[in-house]
SETI-275695 format. One record per residue (C-alpha): residue number from 0; residue in one letter; x, y, z; chain. Coordinates in nm, 4 decimals. Each point is the difference from the previous one (the first is absolute). Last residue first. Layout:
// SETI-275695
> num / residu / px / py / pz / chaine
> NUM / a / X / Y / Z / A;
...
// end
This chain:
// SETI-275695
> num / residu / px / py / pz / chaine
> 257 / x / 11.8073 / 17.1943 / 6.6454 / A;
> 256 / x / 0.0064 / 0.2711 / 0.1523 / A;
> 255 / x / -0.2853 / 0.0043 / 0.3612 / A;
> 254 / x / 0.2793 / 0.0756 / 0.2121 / A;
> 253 / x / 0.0010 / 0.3506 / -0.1704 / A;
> 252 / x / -0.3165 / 0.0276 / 0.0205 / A;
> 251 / x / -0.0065 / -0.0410 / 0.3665 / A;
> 250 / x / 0.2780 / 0.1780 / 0.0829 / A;
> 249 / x / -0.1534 / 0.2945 / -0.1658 / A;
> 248 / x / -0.3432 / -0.0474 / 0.1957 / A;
> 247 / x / 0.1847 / -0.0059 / 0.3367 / A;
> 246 / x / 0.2152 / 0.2870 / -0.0959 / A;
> 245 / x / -0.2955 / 0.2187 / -0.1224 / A;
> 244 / x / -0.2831 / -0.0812 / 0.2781 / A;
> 243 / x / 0.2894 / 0.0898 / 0.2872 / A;
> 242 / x / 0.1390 / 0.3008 / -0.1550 / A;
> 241 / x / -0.4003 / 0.0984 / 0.0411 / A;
> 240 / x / -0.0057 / -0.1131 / 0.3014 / A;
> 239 / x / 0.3106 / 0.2197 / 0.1515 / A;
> 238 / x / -0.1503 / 0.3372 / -0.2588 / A;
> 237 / x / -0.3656 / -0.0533 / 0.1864 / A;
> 236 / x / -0.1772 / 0.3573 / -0.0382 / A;
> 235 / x / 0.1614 / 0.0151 / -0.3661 / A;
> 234 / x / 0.0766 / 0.2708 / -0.1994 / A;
> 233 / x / 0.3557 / 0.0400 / 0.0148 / A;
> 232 / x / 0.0350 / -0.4051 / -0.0230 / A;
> 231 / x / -0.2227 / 0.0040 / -0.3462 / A;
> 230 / x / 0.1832 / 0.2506 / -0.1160 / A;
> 229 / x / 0.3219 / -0.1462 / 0.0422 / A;
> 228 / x / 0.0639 / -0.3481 / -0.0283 / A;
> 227 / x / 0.3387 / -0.1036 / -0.1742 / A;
> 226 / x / -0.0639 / -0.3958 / -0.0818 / A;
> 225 / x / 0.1972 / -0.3264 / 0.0081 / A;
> 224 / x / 0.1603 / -0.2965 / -0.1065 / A;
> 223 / x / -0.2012 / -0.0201 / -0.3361 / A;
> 222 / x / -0.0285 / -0.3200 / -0.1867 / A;
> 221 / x / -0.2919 / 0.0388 / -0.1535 / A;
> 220 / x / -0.2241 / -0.2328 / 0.3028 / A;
> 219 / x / 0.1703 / 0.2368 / 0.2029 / A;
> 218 / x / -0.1399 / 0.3331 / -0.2144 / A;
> 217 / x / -0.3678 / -0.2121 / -0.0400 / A;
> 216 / x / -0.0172 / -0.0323 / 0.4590 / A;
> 215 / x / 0.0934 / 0.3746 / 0.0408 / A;
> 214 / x / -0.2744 / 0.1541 / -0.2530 / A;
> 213 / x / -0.2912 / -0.1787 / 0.1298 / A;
> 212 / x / 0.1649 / -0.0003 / 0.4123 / A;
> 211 / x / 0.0189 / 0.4073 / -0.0087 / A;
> 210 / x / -0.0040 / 0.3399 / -0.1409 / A;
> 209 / x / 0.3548 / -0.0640 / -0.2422 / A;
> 208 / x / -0.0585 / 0.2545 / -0.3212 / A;
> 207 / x / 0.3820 / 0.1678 / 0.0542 / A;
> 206 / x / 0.3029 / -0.1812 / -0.0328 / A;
> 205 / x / 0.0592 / -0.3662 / -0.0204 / A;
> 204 / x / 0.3528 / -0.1710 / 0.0850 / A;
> 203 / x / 0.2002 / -0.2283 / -0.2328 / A;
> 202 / x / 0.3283 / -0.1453 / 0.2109 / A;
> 201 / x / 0.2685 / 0.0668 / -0.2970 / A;
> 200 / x / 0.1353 / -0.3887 / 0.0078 / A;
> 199 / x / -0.3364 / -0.1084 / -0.1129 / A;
> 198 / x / 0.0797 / 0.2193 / -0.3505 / A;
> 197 / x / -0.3435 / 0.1318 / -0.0830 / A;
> 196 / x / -0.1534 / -0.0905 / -0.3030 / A;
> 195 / x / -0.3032 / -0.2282 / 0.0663 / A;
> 194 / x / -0.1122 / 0.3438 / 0.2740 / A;
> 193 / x / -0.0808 / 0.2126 / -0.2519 / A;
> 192 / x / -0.3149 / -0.0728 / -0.0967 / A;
> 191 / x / -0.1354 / -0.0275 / 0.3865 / A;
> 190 / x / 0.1406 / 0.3476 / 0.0691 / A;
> 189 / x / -0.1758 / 0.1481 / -0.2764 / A;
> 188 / x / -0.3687 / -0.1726 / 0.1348 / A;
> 187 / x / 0.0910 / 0.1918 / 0.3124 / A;
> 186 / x / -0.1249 / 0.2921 / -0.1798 / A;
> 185 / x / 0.0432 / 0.3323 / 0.1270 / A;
> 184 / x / -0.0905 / 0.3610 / -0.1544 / A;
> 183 / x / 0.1989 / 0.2950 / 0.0328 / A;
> 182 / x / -0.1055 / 0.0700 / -0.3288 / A;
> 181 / x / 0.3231 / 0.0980 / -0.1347 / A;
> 180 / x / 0.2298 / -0.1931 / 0.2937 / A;
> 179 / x / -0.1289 / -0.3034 / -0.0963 / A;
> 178 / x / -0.0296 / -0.1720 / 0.3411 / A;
> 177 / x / 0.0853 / -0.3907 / 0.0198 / A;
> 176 / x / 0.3145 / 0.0686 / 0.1243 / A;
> 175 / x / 0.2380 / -0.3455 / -0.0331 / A;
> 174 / x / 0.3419 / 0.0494 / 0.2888 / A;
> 173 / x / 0.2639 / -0.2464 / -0.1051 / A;
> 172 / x / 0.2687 / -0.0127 / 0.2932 / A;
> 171 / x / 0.3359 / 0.0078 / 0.0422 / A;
> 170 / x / 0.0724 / 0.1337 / -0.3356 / A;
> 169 / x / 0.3436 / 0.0603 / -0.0376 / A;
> 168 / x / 0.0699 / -0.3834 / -0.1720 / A;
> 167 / x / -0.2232 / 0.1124 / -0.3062 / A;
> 166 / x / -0.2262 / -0.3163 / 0.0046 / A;
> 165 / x / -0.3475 / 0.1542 / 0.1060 / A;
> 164 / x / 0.1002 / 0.3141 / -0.2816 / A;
> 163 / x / -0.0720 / -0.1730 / -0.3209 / A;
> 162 / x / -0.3226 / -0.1670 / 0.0410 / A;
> 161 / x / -0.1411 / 0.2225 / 0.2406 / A;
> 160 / x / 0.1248 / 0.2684 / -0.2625 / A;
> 159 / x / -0.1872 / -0.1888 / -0.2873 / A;
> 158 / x / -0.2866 / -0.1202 / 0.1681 / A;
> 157 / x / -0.0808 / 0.3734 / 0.1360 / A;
> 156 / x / -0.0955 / 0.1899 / 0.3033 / A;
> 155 / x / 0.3685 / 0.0081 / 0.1889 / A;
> 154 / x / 0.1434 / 0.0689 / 0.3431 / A;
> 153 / x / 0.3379 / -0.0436 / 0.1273 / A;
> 152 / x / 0.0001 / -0.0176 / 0.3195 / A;
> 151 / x / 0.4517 / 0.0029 / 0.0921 / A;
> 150 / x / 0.1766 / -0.0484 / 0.2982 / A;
> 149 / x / 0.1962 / 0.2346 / 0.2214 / A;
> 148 / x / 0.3639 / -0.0319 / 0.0893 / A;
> 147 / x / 0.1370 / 0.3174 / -0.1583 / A;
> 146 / x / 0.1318 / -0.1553 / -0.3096 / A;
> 145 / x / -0.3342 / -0.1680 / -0.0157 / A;
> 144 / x / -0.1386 / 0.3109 / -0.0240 / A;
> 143 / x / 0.1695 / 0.1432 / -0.2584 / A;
> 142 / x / 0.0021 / -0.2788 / -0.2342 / A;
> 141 / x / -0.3328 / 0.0109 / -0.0068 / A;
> 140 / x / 0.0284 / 0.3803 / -0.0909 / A;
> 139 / x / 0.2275 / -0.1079 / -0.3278 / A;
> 138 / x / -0.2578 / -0.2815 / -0.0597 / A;
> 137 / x / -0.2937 / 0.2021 / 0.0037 / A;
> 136 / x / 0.2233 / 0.2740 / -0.2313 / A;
> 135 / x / 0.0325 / -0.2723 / -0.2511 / A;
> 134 / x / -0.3200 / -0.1059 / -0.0437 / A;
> 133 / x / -0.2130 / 0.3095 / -0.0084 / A;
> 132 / x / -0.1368 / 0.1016 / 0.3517 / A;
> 131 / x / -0.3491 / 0.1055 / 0.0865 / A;
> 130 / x / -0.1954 / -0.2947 / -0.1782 / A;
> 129 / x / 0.3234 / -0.2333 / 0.1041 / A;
> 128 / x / -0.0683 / 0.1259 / 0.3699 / A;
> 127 / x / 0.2850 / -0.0373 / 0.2769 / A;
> 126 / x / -0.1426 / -0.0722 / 0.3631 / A;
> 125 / x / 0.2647 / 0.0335 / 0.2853 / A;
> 124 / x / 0.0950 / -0.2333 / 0.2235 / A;
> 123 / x / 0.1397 / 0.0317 / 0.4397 / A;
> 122 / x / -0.1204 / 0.3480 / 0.0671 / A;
> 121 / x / 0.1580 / 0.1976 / 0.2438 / A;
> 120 / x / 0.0445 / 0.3499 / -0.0690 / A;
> 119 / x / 0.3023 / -0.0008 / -0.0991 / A;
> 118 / x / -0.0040 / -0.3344 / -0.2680 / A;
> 117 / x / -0.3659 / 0.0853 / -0.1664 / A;
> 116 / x / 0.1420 / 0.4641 / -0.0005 / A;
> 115 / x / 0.3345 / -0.1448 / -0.2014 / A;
> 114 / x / -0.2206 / -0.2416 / -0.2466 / A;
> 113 / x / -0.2486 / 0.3291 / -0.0506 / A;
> 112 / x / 0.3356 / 0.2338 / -0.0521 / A;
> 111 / x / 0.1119 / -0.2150 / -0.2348 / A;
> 110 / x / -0.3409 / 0.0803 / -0.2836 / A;
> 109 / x / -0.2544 / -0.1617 / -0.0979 / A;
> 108 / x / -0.1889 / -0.1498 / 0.2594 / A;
> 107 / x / -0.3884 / 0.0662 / -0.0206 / A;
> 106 / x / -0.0470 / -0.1350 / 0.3779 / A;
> 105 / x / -0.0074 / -0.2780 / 0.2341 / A;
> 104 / x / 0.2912 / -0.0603 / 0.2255 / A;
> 103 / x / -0.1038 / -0.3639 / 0.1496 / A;
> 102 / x / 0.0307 / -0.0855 / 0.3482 / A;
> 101 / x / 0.1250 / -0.2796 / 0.1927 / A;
> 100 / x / -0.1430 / -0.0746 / 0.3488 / A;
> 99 / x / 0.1723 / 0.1145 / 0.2996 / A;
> 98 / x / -0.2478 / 0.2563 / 0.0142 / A;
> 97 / x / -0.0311 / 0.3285 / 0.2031 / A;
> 96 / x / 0.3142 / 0.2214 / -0.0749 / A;
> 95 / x / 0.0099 / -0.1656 / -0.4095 / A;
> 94 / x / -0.3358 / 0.1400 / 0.0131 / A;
> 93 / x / 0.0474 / 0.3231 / 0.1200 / A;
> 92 / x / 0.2715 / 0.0627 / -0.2849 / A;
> 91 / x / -0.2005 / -0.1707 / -0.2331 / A;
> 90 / x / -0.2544 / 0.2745 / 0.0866 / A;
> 89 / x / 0.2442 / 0.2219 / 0.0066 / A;
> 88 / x / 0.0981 / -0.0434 / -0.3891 / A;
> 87 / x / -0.3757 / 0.1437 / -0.0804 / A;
> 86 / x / -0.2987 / -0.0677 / -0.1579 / A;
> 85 / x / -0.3079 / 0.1443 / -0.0578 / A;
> 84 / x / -0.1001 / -0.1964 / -0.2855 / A;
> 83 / x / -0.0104 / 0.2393 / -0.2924 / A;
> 82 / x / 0.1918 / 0.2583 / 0.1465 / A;
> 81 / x / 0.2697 / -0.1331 / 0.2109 / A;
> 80 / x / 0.0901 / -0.3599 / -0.1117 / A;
> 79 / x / 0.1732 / -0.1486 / 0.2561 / A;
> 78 / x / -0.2073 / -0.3101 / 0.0612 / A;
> 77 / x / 0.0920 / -0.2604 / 0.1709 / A;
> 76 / x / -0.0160 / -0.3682 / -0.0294 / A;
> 75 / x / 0.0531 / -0.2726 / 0.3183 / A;
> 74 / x / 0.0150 / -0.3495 / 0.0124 / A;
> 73 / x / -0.0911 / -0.3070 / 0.1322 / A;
> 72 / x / -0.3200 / 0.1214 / 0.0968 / A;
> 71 / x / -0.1825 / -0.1380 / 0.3176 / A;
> 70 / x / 0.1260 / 0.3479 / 0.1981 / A;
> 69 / x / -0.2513 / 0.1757 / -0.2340 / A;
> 68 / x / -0.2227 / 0.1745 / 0.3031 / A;
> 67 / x / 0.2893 / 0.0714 / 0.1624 / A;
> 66 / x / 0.1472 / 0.2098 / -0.2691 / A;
> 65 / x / -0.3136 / 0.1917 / -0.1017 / A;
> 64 / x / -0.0870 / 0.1608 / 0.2810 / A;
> 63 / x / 0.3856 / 0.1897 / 0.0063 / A;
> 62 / x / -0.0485 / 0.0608 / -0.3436 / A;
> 61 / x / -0.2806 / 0.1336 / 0.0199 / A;
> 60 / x / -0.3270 / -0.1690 / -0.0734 / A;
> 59 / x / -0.3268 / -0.0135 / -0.1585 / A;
> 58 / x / 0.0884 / 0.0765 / -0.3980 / A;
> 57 / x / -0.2580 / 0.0788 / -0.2529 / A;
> 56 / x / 0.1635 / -0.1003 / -0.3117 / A;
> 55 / x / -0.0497 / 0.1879 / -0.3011 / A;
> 54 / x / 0.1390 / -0.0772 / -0.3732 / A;
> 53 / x / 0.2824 / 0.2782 / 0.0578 / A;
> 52 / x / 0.0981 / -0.1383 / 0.3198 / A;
> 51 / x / 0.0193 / 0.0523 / 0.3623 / A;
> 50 / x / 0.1295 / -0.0647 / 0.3456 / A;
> 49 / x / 0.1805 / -0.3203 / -0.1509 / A;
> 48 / x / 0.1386 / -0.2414 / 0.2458 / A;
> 47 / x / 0.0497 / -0.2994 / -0.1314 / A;
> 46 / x / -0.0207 / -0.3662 / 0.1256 / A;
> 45 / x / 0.2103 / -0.2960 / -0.2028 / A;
> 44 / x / -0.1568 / -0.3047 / 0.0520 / A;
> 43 / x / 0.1606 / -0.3474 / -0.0141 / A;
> 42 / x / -0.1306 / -0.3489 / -0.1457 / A;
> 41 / x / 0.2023 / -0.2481 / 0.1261 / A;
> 40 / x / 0.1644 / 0.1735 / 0.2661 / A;
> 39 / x / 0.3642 / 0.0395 / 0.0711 / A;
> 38 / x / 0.1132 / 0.1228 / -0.3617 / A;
> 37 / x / -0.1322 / 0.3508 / 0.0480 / A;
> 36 / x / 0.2355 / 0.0773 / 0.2865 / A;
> 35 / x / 0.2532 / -0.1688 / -0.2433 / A;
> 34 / x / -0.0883 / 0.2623 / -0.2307 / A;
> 33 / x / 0.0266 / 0.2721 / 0.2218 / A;
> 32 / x / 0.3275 / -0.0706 / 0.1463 / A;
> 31 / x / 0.0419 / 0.2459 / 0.2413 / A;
> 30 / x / 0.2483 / 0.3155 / 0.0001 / A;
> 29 / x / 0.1334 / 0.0618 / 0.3395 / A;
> 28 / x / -0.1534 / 0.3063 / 0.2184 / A;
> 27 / x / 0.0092 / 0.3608 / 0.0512 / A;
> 26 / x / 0.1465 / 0.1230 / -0.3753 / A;
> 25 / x / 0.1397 / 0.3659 / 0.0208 / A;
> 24 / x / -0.2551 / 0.2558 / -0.0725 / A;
> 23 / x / 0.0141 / 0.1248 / -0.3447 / A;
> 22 / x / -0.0466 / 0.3878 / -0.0796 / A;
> 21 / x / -0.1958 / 0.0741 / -0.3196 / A;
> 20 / x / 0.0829 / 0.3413 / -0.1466 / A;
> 19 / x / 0.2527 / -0.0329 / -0.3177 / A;
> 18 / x / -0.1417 / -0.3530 / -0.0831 / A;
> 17 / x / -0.3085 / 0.0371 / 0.1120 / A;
> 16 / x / -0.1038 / 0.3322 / -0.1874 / A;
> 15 / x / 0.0978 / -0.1881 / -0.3381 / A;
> 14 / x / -0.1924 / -0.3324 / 0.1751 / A;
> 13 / x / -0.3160 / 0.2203 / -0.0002 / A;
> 12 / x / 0.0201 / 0.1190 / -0.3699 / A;
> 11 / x / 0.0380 / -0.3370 / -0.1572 / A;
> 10 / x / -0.2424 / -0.1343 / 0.2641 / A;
> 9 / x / -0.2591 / 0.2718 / -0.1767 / A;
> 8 / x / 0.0225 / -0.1259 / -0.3306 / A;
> 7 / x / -0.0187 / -0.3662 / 0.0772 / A;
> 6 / x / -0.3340 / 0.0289 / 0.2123 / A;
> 5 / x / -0.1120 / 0.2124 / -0.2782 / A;
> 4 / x / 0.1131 / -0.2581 / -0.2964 / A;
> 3 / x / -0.1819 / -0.2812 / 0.2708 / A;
> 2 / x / -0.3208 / 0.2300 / 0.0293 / A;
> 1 / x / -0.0100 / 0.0110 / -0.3920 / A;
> 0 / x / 0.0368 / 0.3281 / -0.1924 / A;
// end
């Protein structure tokens, strides 16, 4: 069994205990537009906390270190996942206490209960996974959200469901992952492929496999608006220049189109 079918397999059973156990805090603060956050900048960077990961990331800072060190992000992500990544719902919690930025719910959502927990404990998006999700229930739990006021990261690792999914009208943004979640490998190379047959409307994003200015400057010159930077952020002694190198190179490339 893959990591992803184990990741899967165990959320299934989590979110069962969540739904009769959970207690959700009543929402602190106003939702904010995440995309349009996003839309400001040129080129914009989306910085996550992730305490851990099944690939390995040796992460230098809490929560609390991290925040201020990212404050050049236009954008938050979050992780909630509890056994894999560490995760939890308070940490978006904290977050939405400490930030006015937006932030991003990220998790294996699959369930109500997941879309309830990303609106009450603060977060302003949630990510929805095609390779998690089959068509119809992504859309259902799209839905969801934006009935509740949050947008909508919808990620893909494919031409076909890049192709198809960027101009669904509930998908705020078009999130590409260049990890294949059976080797855990990344290739940005993936990324690059897919990027002729994204929707422009769907405001394509990179996941995973951004390190710096090399990998920044060829996703503007493709078209891409932006980049979720994780690992590379949690493991950094210089997150603010770091966000600094990737939007500057981004911009660049993407001014650089022909």
């Amino acid at each position: 069994m893959g990591i992803l079918e184990q990741i899967i397999n165990y959320t299934r059973k989590r979110v069962e205990r969540e739904r009769k156990e959970l207690v959700l805090p009543k929402r602190q603060r106003p939702i904010i537009d995440f995309r349009g956050a996003l839309e400001k900048g040129a080129f914009s960077i989306i910085a996550e906390f992730k305490p851990s990961s099944p690939s390995g990331v040796k992460a230098r800072w809490s929560l609390v270190e991290y925040l201020p060190r990212v404050k050049l992000a236009d954008a938050l992500s979050v992780l909630t996942e509890p056994k894999w990544f560490k995760g939890s719902y308070w940490n978006v919690y904290r977050a939405s206490q400490l930030t006015a930025k937006p932030i991003l719910l990220k998790d294996f959502v699959i369930d109500d209960i997941q879309i309830e927990a990303a609106y009450s404990f603060g977060a302003d998006a949630v990510l929805l996974m095609i390779d998690v999700l089959n068509e119809d229930d992504l859309k259902y739990l799209a839905l969801k959200a934006k009935a509740k006021g949050l947008q909508t990261l919808v990620e893909v690792s494919s031409i076909e469901w890049a192709e198809a999914l960027s101009k669904e009208p509930w998908v705020d943004i078009l999130g590409v992952n260049s990890r294949d979640f059976k080797t855990l490998k990344v290739s940005v190379e993936r990324i690059f492929k897919i990027s002729r047959y994204i929707d422009e409307r769907a405001f394509p994003l990179a996941e995973s496999g951004v390190k710096g200015s090399k990998e920044a400057y060829e996703l503007g010159l493709r078209g891409y608006r932006g980049a979720l930077v994780g690992t590379s952020l949690m493991e950094s002694i210089d997150p603010m220049g770091l966000i600094s190198e990737i939007k500057f190179a981004g911009t660049l490339g993407l001014f650089s189109i022909p």
